[in-house]
PASEBA-1860 file (N, C-alpha, C; in nm, 3 decimals):
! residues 282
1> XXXXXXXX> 0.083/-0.120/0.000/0.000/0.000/0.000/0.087/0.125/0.000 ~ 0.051/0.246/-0.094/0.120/0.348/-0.078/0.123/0.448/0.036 ~ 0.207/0.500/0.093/0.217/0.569/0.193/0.146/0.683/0.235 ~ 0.098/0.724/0.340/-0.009/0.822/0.349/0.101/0.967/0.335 ~ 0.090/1.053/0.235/0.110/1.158/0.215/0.100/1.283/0.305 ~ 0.148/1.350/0.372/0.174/1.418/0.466/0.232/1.571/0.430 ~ 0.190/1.673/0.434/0.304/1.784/0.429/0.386/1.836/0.503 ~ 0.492/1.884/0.461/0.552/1.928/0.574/0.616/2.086/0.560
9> XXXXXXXX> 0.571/2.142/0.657/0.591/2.347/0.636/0.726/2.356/0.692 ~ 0.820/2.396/0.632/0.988/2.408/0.716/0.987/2.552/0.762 ~ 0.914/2.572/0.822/0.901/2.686/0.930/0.918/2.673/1.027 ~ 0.987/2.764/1.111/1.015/2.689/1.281/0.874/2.671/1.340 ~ 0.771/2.718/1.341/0.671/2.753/1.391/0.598/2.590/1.418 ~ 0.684/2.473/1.333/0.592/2.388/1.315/0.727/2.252/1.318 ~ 0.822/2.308/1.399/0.958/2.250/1.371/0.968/2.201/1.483 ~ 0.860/2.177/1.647/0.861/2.109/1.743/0.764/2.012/1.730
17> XXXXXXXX> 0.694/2.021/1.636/0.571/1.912/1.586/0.635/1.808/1.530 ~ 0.694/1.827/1.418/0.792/1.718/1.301/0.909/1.664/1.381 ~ 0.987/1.748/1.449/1.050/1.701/1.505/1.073/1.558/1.625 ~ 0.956/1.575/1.697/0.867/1.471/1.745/0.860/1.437/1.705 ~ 0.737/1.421/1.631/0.676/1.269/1.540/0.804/1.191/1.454 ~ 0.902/1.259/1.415/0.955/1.150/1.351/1.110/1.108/1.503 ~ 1.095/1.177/1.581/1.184/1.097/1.669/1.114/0.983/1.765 ~ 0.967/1.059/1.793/0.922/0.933/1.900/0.831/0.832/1.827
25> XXXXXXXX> 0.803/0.852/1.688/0.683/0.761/1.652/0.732/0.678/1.512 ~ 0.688/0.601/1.536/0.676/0.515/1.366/0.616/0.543/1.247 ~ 0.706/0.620/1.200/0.693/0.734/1.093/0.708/0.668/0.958 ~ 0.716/0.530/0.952/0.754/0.426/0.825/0.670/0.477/0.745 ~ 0.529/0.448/0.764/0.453/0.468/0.693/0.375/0.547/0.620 ~ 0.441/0.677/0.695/0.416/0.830/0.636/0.524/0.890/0.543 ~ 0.492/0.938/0.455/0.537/1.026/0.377/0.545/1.179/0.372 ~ 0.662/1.223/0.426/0.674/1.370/0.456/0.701/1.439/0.303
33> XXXXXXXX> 0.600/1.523/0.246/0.645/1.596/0.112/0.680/1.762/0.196 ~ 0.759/1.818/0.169/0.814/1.973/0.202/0.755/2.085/0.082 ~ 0.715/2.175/0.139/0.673/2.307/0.062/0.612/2.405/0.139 ~ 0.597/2.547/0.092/0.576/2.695/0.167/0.417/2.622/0.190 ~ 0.353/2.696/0.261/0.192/2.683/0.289/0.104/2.716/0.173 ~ 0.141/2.795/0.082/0.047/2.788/-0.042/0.078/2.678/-0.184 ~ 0.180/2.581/-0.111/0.224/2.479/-0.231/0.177/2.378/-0.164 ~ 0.129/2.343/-0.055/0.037/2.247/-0.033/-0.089/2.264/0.007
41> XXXXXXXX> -0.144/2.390/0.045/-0.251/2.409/0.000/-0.312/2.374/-0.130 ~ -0.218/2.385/-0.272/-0.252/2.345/-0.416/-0.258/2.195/-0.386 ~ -0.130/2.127/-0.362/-0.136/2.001/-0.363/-0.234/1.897/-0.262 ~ -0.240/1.982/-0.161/-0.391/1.920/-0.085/-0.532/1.917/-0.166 ~ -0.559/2.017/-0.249/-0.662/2.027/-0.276/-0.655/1.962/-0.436 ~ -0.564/1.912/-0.468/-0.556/1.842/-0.591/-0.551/1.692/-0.543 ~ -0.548/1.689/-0.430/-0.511/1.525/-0.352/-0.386/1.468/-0.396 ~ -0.278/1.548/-0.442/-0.182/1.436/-0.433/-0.078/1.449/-0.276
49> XXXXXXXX> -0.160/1.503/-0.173/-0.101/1.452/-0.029/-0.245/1.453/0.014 ~ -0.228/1.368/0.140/-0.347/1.352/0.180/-0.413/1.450/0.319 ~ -0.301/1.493/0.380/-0.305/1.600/0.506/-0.208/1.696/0.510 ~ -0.243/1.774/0.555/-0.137/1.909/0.587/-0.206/2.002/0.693 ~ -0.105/2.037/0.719/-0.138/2.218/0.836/-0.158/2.331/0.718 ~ -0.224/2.297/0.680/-0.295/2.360/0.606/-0.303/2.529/0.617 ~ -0.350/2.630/0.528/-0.376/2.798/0.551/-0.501/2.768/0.627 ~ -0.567/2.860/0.685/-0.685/2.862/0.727/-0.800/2.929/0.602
57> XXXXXXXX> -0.767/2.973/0.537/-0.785/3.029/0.394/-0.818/2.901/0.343 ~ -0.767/2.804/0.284/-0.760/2.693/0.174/-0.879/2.633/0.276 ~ -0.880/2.594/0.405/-1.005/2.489/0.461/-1.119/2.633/0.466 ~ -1.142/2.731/0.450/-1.273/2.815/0.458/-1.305/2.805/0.314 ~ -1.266/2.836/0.227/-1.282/2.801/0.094/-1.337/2.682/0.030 ~ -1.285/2.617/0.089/-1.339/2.464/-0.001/-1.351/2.335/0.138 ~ -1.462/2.382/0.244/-1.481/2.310/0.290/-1.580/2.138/0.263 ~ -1.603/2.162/0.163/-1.629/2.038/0.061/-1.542/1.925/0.080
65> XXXXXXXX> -1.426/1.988/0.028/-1.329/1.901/0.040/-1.228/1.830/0.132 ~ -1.255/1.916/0.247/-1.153/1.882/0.344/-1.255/1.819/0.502 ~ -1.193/1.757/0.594/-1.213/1.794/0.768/-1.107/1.790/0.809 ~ -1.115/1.885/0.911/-0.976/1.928/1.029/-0.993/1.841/1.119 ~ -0.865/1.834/1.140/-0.793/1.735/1.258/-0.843/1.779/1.386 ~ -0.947/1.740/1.509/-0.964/1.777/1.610/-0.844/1.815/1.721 ~ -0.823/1.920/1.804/-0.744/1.973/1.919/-0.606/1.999/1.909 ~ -0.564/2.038/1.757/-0.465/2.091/1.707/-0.452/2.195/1.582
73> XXXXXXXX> -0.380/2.331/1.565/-0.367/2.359/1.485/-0.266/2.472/1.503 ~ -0.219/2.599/1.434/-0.158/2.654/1.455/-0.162/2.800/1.487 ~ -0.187/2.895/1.616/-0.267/3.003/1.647/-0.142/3.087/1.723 ~ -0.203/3.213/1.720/-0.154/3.308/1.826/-0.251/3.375/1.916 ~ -0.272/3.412/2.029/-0.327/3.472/2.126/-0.266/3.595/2.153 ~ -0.249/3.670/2.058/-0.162/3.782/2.039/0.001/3.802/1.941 ~ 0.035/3.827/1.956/0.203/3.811/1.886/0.229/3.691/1.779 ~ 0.254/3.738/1.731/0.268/3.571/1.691/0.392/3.556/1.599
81> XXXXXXXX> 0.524/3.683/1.580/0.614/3.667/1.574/0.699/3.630/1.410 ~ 0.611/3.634/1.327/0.664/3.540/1.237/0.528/3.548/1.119 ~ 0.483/3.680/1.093/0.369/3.739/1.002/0.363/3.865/1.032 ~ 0.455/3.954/0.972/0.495/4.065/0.980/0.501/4.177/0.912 ~ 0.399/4.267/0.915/0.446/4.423/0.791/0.551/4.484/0.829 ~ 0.620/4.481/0.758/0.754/4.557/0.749/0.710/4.740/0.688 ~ 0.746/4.846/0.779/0.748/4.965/0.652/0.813/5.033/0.711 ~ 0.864/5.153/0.625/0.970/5.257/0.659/0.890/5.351/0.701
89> XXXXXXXX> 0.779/5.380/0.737/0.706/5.491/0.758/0.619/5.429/0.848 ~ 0.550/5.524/0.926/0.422/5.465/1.039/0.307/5.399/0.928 ~ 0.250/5.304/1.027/0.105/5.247/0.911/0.014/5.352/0.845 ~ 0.017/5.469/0.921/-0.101/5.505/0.940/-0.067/5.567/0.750 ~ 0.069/5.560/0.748/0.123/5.604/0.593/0.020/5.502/0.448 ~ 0.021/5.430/0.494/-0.011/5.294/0.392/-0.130/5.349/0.292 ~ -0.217/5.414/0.338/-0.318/5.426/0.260/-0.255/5.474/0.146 ~ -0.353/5.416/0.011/-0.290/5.487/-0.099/-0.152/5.416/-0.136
97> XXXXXXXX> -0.106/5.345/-0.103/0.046/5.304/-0.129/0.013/5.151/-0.154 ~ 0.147/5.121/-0.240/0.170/4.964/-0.260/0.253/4.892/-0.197 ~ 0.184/4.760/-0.204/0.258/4.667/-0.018/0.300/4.556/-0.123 ~ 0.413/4.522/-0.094/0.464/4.374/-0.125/0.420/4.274/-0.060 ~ 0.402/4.159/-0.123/0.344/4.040/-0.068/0.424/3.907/-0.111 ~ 0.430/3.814/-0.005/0.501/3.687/-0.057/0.331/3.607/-0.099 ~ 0.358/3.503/-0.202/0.324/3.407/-0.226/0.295/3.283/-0.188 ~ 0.379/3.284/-0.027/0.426/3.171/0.044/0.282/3.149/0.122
105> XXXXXXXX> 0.172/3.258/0.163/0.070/3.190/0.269/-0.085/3.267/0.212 ~ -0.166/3.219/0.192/-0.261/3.255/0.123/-0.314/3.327/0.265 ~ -0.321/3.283/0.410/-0.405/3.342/0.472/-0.283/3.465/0.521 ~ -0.227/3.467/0.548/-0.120/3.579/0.569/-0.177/3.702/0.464 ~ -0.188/3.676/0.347/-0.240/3.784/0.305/-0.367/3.815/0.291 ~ -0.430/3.724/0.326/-0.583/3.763/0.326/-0.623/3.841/0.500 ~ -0.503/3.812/0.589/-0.556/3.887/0.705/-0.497/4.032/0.724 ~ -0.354/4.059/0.646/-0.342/4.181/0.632/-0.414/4.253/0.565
113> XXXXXXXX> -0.504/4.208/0.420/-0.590/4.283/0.361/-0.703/4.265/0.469 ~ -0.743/4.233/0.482/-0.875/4.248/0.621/-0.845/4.349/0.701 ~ -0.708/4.352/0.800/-0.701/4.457/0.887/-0.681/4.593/0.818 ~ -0.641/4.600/0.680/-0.597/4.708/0.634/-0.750/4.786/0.587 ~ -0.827/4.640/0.534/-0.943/4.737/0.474/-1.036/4.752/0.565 ~ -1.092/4.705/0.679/-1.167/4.707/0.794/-1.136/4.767/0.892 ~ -0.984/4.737/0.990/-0.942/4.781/1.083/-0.891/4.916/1.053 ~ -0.856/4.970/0.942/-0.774/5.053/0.928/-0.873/5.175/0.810
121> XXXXXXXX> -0.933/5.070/0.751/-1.035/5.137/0.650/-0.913/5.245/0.538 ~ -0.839/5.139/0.492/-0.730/5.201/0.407/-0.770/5.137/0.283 ~ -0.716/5.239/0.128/-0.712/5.197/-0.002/-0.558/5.168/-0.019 ~ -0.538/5.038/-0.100/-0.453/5.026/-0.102/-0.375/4.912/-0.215 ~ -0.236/4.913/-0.255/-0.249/4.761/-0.371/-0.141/4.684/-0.363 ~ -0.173/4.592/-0.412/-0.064/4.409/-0.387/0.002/4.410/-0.517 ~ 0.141/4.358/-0.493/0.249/4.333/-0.549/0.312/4.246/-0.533 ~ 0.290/4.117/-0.627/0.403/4.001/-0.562/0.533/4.025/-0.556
129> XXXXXXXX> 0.592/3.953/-0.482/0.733/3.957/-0.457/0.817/3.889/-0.381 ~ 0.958/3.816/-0.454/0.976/3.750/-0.385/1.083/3.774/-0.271 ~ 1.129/3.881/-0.291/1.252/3.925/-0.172/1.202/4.140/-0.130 ~ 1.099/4.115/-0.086/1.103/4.248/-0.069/1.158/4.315/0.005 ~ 1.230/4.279/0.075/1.327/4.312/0.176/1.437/4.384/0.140 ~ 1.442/4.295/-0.016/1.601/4.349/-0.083/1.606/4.440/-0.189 ~ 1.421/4.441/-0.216/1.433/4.599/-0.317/1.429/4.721/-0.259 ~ 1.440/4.737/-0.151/1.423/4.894/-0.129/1.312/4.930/-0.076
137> XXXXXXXX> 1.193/4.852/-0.063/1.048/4.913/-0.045/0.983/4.995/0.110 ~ 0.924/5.031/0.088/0.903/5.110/0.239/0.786/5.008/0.261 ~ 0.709/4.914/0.193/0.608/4.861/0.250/0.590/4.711/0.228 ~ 0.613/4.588/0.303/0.605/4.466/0.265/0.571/4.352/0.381 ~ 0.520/4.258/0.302/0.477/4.139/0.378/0.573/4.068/0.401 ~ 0.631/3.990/0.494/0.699/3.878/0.527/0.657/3.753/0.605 ~ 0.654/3.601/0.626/0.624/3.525/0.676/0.796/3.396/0.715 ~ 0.704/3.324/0.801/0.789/3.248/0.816/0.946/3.263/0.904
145> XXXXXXXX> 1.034/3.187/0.883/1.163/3.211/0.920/1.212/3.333/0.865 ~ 1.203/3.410/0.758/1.231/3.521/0.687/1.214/3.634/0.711 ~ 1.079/3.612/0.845/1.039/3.738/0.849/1.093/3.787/1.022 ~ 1.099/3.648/1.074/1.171/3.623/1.203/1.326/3.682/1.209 ~ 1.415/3.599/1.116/1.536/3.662/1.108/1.529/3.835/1.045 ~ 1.418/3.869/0.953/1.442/3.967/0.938/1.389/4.076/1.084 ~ 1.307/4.028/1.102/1.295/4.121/1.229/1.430/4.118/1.336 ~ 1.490/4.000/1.314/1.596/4.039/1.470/1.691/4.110/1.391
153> XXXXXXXX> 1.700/4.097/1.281/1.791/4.161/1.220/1.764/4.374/1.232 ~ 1.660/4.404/1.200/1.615/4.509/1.218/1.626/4.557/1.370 ~ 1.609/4.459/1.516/1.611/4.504/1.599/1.736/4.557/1.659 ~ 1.858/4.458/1.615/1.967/4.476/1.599/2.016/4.635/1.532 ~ 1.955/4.662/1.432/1.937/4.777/1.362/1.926/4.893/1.464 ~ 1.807/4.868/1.495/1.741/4.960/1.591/1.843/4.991/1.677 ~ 1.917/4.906/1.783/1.991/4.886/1.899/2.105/5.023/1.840 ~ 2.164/4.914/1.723/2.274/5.012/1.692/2.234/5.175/1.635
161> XXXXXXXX> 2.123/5.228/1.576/2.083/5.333/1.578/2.079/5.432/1.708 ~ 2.044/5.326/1.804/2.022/5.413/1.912/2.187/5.421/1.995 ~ 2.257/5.338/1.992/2.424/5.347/2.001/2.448/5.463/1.926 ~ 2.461/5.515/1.828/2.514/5.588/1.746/2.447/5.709/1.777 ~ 2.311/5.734/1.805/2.304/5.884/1.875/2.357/5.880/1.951 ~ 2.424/5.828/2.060/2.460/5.902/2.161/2.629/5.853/2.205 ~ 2.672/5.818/2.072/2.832/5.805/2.028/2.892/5.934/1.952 ~ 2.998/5.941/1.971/3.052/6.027/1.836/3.134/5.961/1.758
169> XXXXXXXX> 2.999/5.978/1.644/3.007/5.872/1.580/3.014/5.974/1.390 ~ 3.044/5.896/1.292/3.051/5.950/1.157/2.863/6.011/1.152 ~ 2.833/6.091/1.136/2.651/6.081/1.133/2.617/6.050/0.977 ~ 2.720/6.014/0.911/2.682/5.938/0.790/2.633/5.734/0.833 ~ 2.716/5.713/0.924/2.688/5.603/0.938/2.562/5.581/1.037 ~ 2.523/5.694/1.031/2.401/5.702/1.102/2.249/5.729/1.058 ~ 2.228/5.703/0.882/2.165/5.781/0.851/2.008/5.668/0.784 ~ 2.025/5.544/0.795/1.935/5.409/0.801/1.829/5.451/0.862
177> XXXXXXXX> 1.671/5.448/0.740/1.576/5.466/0.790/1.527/5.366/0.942 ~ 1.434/5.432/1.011/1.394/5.318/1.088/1.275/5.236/1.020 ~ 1.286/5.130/1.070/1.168/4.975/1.067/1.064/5.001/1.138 ~ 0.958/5.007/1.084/0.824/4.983/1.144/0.763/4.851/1.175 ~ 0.780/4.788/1.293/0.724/4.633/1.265/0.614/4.573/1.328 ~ 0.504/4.580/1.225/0.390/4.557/1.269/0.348/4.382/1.261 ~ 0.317/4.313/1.413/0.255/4.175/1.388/0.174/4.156/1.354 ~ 0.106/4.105/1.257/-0.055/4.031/1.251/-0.101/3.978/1.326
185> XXXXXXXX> -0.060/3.930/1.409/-0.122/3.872/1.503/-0.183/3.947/1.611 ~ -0.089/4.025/1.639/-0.118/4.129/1.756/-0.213/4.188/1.716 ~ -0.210/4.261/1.608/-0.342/4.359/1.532/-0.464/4.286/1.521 ~ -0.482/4.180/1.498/-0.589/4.141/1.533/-0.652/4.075/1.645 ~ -0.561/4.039/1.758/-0.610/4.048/1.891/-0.674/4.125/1.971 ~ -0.557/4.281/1.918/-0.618/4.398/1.987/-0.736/4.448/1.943 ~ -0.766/4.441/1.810/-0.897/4.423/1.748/-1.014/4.377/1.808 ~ -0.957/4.235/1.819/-1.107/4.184/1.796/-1.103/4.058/1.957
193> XXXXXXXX> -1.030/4.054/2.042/-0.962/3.998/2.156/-1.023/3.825/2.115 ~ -0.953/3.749/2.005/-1.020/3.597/1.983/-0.869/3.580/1.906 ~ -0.837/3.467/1.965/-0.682/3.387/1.881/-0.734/3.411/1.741 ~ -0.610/3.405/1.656/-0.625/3.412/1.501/-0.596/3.263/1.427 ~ -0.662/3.175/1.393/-0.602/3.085/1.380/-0.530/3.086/1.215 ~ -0.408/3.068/1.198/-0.301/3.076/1.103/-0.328/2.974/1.019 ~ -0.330/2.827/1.056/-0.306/2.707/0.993/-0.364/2.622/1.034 ~ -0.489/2.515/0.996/-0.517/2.398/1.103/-0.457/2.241/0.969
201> XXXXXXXX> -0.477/2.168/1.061/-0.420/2.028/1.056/-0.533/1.961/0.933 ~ -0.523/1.972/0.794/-0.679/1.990/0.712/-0.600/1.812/0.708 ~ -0.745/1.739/0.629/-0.759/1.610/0.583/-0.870/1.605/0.451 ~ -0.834/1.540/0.339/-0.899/1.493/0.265/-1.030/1.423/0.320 ~ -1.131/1.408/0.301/-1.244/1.406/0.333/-1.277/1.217/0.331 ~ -1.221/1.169/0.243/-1.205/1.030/0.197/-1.133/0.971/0.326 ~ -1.038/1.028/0.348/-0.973/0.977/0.468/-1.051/0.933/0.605 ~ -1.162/0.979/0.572/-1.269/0.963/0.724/-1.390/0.823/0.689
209> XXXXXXXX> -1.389/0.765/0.587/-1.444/0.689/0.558/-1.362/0.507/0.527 ~ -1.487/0.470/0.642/-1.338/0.319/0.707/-1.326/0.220/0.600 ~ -1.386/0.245/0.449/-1.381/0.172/0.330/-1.242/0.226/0.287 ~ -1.183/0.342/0.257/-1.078/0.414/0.211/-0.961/0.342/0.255 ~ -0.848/0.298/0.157/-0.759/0.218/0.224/-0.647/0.252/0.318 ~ -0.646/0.423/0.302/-0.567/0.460/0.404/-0.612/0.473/0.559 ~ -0.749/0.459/0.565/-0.862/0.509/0.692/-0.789/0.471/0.803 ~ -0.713/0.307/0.813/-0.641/0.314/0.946/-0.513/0.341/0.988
217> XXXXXXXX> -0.429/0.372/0.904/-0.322/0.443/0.902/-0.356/0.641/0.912 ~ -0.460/0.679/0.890/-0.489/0.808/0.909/-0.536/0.788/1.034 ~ -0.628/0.661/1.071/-0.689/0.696/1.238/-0.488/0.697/1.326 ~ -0.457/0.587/1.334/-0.257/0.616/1.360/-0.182/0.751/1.400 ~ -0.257/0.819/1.257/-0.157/0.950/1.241/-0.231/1.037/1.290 ~ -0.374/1.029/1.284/-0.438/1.158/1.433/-0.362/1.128/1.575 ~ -0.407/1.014/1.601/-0.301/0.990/1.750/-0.157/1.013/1.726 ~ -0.079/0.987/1.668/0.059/1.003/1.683/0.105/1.176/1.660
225> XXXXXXXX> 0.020/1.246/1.615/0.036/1.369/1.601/0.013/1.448/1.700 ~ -0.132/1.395/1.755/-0.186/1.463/1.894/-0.062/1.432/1.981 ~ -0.057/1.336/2.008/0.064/1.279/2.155/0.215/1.378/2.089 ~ 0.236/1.393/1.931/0.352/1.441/1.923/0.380/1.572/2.024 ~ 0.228/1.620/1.966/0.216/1.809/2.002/0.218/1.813/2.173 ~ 0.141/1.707/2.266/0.225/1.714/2.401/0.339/1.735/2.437 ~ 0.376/1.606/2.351/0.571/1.561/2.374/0.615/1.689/2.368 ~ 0.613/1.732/2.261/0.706/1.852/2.228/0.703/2.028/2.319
233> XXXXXXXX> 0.552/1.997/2.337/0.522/2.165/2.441/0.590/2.137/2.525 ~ 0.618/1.997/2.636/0.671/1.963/2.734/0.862/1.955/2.732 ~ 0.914/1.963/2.595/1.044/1.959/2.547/1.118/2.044/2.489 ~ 1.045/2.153/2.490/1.049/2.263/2.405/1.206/2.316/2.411 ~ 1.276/2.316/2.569/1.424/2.352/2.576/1.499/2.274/2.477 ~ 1.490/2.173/2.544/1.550/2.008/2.401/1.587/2.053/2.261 ~ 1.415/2.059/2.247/1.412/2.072/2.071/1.499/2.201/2.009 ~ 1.496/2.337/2.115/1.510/2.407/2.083/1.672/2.410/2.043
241> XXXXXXXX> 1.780/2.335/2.086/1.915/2.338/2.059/1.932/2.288/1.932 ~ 1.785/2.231/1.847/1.833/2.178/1.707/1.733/2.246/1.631 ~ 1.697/2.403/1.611/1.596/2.449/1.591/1.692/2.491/1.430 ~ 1.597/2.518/1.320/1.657/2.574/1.218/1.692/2.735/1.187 ~ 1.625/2.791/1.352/1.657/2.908/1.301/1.811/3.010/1.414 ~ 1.876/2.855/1.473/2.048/2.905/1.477/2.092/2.886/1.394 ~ 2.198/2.978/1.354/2.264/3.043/1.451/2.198/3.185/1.481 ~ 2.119/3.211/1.398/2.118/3.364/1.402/1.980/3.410/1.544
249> XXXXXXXX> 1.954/3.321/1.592/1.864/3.361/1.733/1.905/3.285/1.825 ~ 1.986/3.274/1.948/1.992/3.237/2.075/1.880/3.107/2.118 ~ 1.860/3.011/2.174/1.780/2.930/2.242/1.719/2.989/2.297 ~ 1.682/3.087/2.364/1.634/3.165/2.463/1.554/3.264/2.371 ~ 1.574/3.287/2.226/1.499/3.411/2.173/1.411/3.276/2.082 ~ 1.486/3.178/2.075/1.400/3.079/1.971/1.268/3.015/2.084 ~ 1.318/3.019/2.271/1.166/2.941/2.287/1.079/3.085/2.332 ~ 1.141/3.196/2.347/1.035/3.325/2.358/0.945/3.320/2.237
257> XXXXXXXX> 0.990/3.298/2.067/0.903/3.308/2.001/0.798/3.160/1.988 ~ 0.842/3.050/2.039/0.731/2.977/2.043/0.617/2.994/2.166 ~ 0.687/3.086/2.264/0.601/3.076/2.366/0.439/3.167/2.309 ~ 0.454/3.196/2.205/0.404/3.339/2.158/0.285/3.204/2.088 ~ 0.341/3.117/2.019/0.266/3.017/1.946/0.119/2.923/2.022 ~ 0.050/2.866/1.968/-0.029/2.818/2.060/-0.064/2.727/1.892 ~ -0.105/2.598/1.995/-0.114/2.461/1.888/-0.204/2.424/1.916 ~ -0.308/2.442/2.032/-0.435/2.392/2.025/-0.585/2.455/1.926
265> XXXXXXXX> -0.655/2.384/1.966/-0.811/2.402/1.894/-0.907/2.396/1.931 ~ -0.928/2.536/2.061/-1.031/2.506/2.136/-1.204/2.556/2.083 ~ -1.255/2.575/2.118/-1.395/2.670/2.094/-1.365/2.853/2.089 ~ -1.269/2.881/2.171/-1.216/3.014/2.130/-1.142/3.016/2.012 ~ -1.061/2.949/1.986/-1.034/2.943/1.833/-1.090/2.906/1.704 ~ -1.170/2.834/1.749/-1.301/2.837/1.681/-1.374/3.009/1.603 ~ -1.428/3.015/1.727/-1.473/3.162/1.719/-1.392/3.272/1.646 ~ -1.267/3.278/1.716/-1.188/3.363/1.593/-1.196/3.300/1.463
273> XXXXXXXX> -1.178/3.172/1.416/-1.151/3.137/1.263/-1.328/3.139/1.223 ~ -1.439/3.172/1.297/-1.550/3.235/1.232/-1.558/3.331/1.234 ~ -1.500/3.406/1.281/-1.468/3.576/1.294/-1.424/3.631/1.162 ~ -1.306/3.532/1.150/-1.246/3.600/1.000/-1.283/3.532/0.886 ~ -1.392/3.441/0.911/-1.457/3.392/0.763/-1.564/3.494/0.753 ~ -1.614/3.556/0.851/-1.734/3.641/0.844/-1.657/3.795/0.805 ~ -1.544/3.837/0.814/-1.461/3.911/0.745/-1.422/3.883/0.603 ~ -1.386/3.729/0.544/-1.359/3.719/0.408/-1.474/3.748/0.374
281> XX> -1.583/3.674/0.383/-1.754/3.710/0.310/-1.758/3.820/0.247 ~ -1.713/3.949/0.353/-1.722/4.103/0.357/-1.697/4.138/0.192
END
């Protein structure tokens, strides 16, 4: 029998989950495929994998096709560290202006356009892109590890900006706009006070039916996933010395940003991920 198809997001955000499951469990029979969150969103919904942590975007859309994995998924209760507007100017600048966007998370950009056109009640336009960081722009989206290192990188920035006023120092080497760094996550907490949920644990729909030949190898991989996501909240120091995002963050700055993370799927998260389907509708 062919192997149950699995995705896998190489984001730290999701790098104490995988990490687990394939150290404590019998992972023979799964098949880990790798890609950004909007390349298995395609490939989930074309079925050639059978589960993924899915956008929260791709399961509101085509709930036809999918059911979520019960008491796991991927949320923030504020901060969330790692879905980030970057701009050289205060937000309140944005209206009227063009924002770079990665490609990498379908709901990432569907919740900055929400807060921008609701919360903020701004006009405004999208530009793909894949390194906006490195053209110059005063206004852009980032996700993932990319947007993590780029933020410590900027804070670092910051630090040394504020060294240099009060050095005597060249004031040419002083002359680096500042970073504006706005979370998504946060903005919509303070908003609307309900977790945002980012990503849940989606399943092909076939998979739930005990005729389907994968049905008991998927019942397997709900349990071995659930027990992973214990293991790992409880190990988090551990995992963290083999995290992918040293060298450039400390153990100590890598479990501050998971502390920010939250992996469950309660009825409050619920509520937020009907919150912002009743926002896409809009």
């Amino acid at each position: 029998m062919e192997k149950l198809k699995i995705g896998r997001i190489p984001f730290a955000n999701l790098f104490p989950i995988y990490y687990t499951l394939e150290r404590e469990f019998d992972c023979s029979a799964y098949e880990f495929v790798e890609g950004v969150p909007s390349k298995l969103n395609n490939m989930l919904r074309e079925g050639t994998i059978d589960i993924s942590p899915s956008s929260s975007v791709e399961y509101l859309r085509n709930k036809e096709l999918y059911n979520v994995i019960d008491d796991i998924a991927l949320s923030s209760k504020g901060r969330v560290g790692s879905v980030i507007l970057f701009t050289r100017r205060p937000i309140e600048t944005v209206n009227g202006k063009k924002i770079m966007i990665t490609d990498q998370s379908h709901t990432s950009v569907a919740l900055l356009e929400l807060i921008l056109k609701h919360f903020y009640e701004f006009e405004f336009e999208f530009e793909l892109s894949d390194a906006p960081h490195r053209e110059g722009k005063n206004y852009f989206l980032m996700i993932g590890d990319d947007a993590i290192r780029h933020a410590h990188k900027e804070a670092a920035l910051d630090t040394y900006q504020t060294e240099c006023d009060n050095a005597d120092a060249n004031p040419l080497q002083c002359l680096e706009p500042p970073t504006y760094v706005y979370d998504l996550g946060e903005i919509w907490y303070q908003k609307t006070g309900l977790p945002f949920v980012f990503a849940l644990w989606t399943a092909r729909k076939r998979l739930y039916d005990p005729a389907d030949p994968h049905h008991g190898l998927f019942m397997k991989f709900q349990e071995d996933l659930k027990s992973a996501k214990d293991i790992a909240l409880r190990n988090l120091p551990d995992i963290a010395k083999e995290s992918t995002l040293q060298p450039q963050l400390r153990e100590p700055e890598i479990l501050e940003y998971w502390k920010h993370l939250d992996y469950d799927l309660t009825d409050e998260h619920k509520k937020g991920l009907e919150l912002f389907e009743k926002y896409m509708s809009k």
